[in-house]
C-alpha positions, 0 to 999 in steps of 0.5 A: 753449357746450356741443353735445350730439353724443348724437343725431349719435352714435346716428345714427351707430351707426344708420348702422353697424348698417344698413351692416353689415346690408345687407352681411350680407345681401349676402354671404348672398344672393350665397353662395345665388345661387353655390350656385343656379348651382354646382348649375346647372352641374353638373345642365346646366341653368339654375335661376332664370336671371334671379335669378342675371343680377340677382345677377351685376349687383348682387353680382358682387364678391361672388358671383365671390369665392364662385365662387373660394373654392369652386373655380370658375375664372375661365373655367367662371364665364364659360362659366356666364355665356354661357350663362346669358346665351344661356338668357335671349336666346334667345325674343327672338332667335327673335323678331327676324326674320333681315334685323335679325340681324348675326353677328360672327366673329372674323379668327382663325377665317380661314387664315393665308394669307387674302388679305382685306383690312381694311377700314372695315367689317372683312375682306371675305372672297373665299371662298377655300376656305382656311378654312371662313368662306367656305362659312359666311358665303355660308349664312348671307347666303343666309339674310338674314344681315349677316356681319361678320369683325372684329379687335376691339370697335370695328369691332363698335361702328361696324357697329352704330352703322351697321346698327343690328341689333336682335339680333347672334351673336358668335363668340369666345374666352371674354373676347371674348364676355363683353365682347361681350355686355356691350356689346350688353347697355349698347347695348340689344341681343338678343345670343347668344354661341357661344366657339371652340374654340380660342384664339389670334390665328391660325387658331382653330376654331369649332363650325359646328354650334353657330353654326348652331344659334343663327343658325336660331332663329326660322328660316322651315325651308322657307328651310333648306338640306336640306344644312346638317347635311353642311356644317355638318360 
């Protein structure tokens, strides 16, 4: 008995013409959305941001091997990413009051001498005056935040899972701080990012004023110290 494979045959060549139309729309759309955020970077200022986080979703792949072959380096493109991400957080972090806000600062930030000791919950910092995250972390208590100085994602994970923040601030290197956000981004959570300035594992350094400048969103004023730009310096 003979089979005639013509029907499975077009439906085969259907299913070609369609896989290879919906990569070329793929690729298409991802080169517009590298060009949007190429454009984005160079003018400072953020063009179609939820267009671009969707496209970084679904076409990640594609769009980084558009960033490469256009000159862009892994790290600008996470820099681009963070902020990206900050751009779009940024309403709903003002909005979540203090009390429900957590800030995790990296231990590399803390002097080489820093007598703290881990703990289940990270480093317990005794406000030494060896580092500056001594001064920080009592302004920002003051002001209703939970101050966290971790080694790395895990204890991020069990403060949240313990506390349940509704909105976190993380403090690291580029990778940390991608990795942080996607993190918070899977657990449903309000996330903004400030990268040091420094990388290492030993005695990095942070702008306290950009850290400053994203925990204060949505901040009462009257509940600012009058000071914060001195000590912030």
């Amino acid at each position: 008995m003979d089979f005639d494979f013509t029907p499975l045959h077009n439906l085969m060549y259907i299913i070609g013409e369609v896989t290879v139309i919906i990569l070329l729309g793929a690729l298409a759309v991802s080169f517009v959305l590298v060009v949007i955020s190429l454009y984005s970077i160079r003018k400072g200022r953020l063009y179609f941001p939820r267009l671009i986080k969707a496209g970084l979703v679904l076409l990640e792949g594609f769009m980084k091997a558009f960033f490469r072959l256009l000159g862009l380096e892994d790290r600008e493109m996470l820099a681009f990413f963070i902020k990206l991400q900050n751009a779009m957080n940024q309403s709903a972090f003002e909005r979540i009051p203090v009390t429900q806000r957590a800030i995790f600062l990296p231990q590399c930030l803390r002097s080489s001498r820093c007598p703290a000791h881990l703990t289940p919950e990270g480093l317990k910092c005794q406000s030494c005056g060896q580092c500056s995250i001594g001064e920080a972390r009592l302004i920002l208590e003051k002001l209703g935040y939970n101050i966290f100085i971790v080694p790395g994602s895990s204890f991020i994970k069990r403060m949240v899972k313990k506390y349940r923040p509704k909105a976190l601030l993380g403090v690291g290197c580029l990778t940390e701080v991608k990795e942080g956000i996607d993190m918070a981004d899977k657990m449903d959570i309000v996330v903004m990012g400030v990268v040091t300035l420094k990388e290492g594992c030993v005695e990095t350094m942070v702008s306290w004023p950009d850290v400053y400048e994203v925990a204060l969103l949505g901040v009462d004023p009257a509940l600012i110290p009058e000071n914060l730009h001195v000590l912030a310096d």
